[in-house]
C-alpha positions as CSV (number, residue, x, y, z in Angstrom):
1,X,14.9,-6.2,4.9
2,X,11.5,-4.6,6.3
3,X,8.6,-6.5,7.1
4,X,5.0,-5.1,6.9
5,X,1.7,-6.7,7.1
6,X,0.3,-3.7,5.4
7,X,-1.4,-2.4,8.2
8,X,-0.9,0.5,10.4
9,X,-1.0,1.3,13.8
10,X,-1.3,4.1,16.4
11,X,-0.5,4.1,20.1
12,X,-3.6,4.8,22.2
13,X,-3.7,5.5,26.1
14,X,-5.6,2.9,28.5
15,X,-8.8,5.3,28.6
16,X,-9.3,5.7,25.4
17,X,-8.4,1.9,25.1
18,X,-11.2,1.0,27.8
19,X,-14.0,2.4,24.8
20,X,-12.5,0.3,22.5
21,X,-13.4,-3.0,24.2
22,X,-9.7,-3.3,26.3
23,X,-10.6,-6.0,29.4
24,X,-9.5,-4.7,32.9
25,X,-7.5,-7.8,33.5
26,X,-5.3,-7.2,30.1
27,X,-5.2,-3.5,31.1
28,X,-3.7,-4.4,34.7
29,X,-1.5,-6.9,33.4
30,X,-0.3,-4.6,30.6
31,X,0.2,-1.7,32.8
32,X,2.2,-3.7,35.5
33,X,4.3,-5.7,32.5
34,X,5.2,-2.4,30.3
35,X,5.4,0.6,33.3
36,X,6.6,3.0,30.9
37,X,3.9,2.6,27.9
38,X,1.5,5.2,27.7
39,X,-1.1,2.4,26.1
40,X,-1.2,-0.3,23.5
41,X,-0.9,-0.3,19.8
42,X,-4.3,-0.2,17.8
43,X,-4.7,-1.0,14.2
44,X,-6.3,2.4,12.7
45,X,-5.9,1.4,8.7
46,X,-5.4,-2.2,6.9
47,X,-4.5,-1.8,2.9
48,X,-7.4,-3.7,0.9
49,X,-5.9,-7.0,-0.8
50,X,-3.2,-6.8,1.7
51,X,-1.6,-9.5,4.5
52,X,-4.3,-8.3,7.5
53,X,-7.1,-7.7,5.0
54,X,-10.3,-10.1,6.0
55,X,-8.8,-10.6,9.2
56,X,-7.7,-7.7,10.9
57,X,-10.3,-4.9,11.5
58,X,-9.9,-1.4,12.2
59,X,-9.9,-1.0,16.1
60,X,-8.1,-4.2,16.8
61,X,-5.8,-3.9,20.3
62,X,-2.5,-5.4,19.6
63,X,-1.0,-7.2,22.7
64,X,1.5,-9.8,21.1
65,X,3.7,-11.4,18.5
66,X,4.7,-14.5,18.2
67,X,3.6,-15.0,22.1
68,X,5.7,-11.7,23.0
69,X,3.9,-9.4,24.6
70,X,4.6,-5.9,22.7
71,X,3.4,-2.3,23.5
72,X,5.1,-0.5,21.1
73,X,6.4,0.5,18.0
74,X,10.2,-0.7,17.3
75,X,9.3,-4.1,19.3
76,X,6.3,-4.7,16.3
77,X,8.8,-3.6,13.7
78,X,11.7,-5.7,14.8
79,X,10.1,-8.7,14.5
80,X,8.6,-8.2,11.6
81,X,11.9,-7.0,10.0
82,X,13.3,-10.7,10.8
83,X,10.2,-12.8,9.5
84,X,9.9,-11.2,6.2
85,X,8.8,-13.7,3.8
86,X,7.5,-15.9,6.5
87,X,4.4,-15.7,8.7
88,X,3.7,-14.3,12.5
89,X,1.3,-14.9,15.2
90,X,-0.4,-11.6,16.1
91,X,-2.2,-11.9,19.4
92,X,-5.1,-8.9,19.6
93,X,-8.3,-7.9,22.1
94,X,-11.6,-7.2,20.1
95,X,-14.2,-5.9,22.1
96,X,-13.0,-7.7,24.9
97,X,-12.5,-11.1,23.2
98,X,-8.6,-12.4,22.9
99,X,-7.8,-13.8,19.3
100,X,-5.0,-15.1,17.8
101,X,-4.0,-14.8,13.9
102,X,-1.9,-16.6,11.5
103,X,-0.3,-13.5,9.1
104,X,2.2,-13.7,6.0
105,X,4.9,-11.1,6.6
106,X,5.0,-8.8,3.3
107,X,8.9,-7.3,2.0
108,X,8.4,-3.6,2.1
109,X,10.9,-3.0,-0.2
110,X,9.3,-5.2,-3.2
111,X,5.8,-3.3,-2.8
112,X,8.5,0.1,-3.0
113,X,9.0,1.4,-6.5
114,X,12.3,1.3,-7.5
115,X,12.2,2.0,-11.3
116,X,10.1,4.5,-13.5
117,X,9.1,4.8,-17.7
118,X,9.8,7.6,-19.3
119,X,8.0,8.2,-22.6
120,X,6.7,11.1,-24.7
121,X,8.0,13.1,-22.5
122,X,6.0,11.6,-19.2
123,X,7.1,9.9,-16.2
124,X,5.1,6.8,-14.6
125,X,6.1,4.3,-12.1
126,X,4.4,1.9,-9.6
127,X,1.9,2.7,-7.0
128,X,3.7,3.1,-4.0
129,X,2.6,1.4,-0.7
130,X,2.5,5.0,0.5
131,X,0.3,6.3,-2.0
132,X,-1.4,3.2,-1.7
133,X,-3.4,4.2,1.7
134,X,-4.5,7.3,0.1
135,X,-6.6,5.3,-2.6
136,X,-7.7,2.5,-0.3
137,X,-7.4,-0.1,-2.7
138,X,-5.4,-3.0,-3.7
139,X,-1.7,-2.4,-5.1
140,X,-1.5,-1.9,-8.3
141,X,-2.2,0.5,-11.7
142,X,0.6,2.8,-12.6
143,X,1.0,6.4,-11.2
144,X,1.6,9.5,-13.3
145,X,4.5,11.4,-11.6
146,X,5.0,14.0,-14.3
147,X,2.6,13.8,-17.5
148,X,5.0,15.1,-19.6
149,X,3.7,16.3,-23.5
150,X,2.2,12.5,-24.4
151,X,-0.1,12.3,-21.6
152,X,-1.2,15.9,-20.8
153,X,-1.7,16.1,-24.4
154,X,-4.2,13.0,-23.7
155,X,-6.0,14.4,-20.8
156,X,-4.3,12.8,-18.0
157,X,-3.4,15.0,-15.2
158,X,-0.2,14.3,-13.1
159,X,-0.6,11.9,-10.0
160,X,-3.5,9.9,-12.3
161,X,-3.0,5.9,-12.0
162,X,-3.4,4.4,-15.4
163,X,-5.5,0.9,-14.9
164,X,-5.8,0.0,-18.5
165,X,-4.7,0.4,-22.2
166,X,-6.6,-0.7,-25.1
167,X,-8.9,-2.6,-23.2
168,X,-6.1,-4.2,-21.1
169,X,-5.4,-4.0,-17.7
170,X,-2.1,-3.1,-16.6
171,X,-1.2,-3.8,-12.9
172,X,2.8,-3.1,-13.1
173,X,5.2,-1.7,-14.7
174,X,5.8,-4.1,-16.8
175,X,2.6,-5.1,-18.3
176,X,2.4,-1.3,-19.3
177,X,5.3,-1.2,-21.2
178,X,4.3,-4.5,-22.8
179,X,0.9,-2.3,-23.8
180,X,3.5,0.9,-24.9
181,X,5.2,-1.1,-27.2
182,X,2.5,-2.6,-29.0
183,X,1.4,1.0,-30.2
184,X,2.6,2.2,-33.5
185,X,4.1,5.7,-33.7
186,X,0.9,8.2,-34.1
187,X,-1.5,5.2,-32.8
188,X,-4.4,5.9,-31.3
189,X,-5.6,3.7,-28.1
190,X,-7.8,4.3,-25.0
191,X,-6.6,5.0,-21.7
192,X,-8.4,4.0,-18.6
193,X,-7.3,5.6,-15.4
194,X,-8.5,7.2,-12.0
195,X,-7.0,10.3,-10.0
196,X,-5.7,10.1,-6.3
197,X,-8.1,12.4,-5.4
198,X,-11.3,10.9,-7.1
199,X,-10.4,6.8,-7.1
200,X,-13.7,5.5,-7.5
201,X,-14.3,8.0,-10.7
202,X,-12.6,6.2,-13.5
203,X,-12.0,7.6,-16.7
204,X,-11.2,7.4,-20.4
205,X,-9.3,9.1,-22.5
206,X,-7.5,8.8,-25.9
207,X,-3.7,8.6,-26.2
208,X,-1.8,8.9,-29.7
209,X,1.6,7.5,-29.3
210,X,4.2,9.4,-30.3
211,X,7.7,7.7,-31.0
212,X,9.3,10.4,-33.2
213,X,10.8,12.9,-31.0
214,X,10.6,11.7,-27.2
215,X,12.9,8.4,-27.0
216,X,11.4,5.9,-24.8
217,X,14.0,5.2,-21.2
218,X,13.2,2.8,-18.6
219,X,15.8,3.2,-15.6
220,X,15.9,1.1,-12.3
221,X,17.3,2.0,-9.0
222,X,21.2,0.9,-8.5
C-alpha cells in the first residue's frame, strides 16, 4: 500500500526557509535534532478536491507526523504508507505560527488507473493522479491516450479528458461506458471535453458511434 495526502513536497534549506516564516527557535531545534538535513519539507502543490485541500496551503513548513519530528522524504512516506485508509496528524509552521491538522490518508494505488476502454479504434482511461497536477483540478473526466478513428474523426485530439456525453457527466470509467453503450451504432451525441494544455477551455464536439467494424474491449490490470 502507498499513502498520499495528495500533496507534494520539496526540501528547502534553512535560508530560504527563514523567508518563508520558519521561527529561529524551530530552526535551532531542527538543526540540532536532524544534523544531517539540509532543511525541512515545504508543501509546494496540493491537488484541488484532494485530502490537504482547504487546509493545507502552498508554503506550509512541515515539521511532524503523528508527533514525530520528520525532515525528510522516506520518513513522510513511511508513515503514510502504514496509515493508508486512516488519518494522520501533520504538525506545520506558517509564517511563524505552529498548527496542527487532522488529514485522511488517500490509497495511491486506487486514484492510479489500472484499466483502459478501447472503442472505435480509441483508447481512454482514468485521469491519473499524475496527470492530475498538470490540470489542477479535482480527479476525474476520462483521458484520451490514443484517439484512435472514432474520436479523431470527432474532433478530439489525443491527451483530451472527456467530462461529458450527451449532456451527462462522466467522472470514471465506468459511468463512460454506461454513456457508450447507450449509443446506437451510427448515433450521434455530443461530446464535452477539455485538453491538458488548455483545461479551463471546454469544448464540444459531435461523436457518431460506430459499432460495425471496431469491437468494443475493456481490459484491467492483472
Amino acid at each position: 500500500p502507498r499513502g498520499t495526502l495528495h500533496t507534494r513536497y520539496v526540501q528547502v534549506a534553512y535560508d530560504e526557509l527563514r523567508r518563508l516564516g520558519l521561527d529561529a527557535e524551530t530552526e535551532g531545534a531542527y538543526r540540532q535534532r536532524f544534523p544531517d538535513s539540509p532543511g525541512l519539507l515545504v508543501v509546494t502543490n496540493i491537488l484541488p478536491g484532494g485530502a490537504a485541500d482547504g487546509v493545507l496551503r502552498v508554503g506550509d513548513i512541515l515539521l511532524s507526523v503523528n508527533g514525530e519530528a520528520l525532515a525528510d522524504f522516506v520518513s513522510l512516506e513511511a508513515v503514510l504508507d502504514d496509515r493508508v485508509g486512516g488519518e494522520v496528524t501533520i504538525g506545520i509552521e506558517r509564517n511563524g505560527e505552529q498548527l496542527e491538522h487532522r488529514l485522511a490518508v488517500a490509497d495511491l494505488h486506487a486514484i492510479t488507473p489500472d484499466e483502459y476502454l478501447r472503442f472505435g479504434n480509441a483508447v481512454v482511461h482514468e485521469l491519473s493522479y499524475q496527470q492530475g497536477w498538470h490540470v489542477n483540478k479535482p480527479l476525474g473526466g476520462v483521458y484520451v491516450a490514443d484517439p484512435g478513428y472514432l474520436l479523431s474523426t470527432a474532433g478530439l485530439p489525443a491527451y483530451s479528458i472527456i467530462v461529458a456525453i450527451g449532456g451527462k457527466p462522466v467522472a470514471n470509467l465506468d459511468e463512460f461506458e454506461q454513456a457508450l453503450n447507450e449509443l446506437a451504432d451510427g448515433q450521434r451525441t455530443a461530446v464535452r471535453f477539455y485538453t491538458l494544455d488548455n483545461p479551463t477551455n471546454v469544448q464540444q464536439r459531435i461523436l457518431r458511434m460506430d459499432r460495425r467494424w471496431f469491437p468494443a474491449q475493456r481490459c484491467k490490470l492483472n
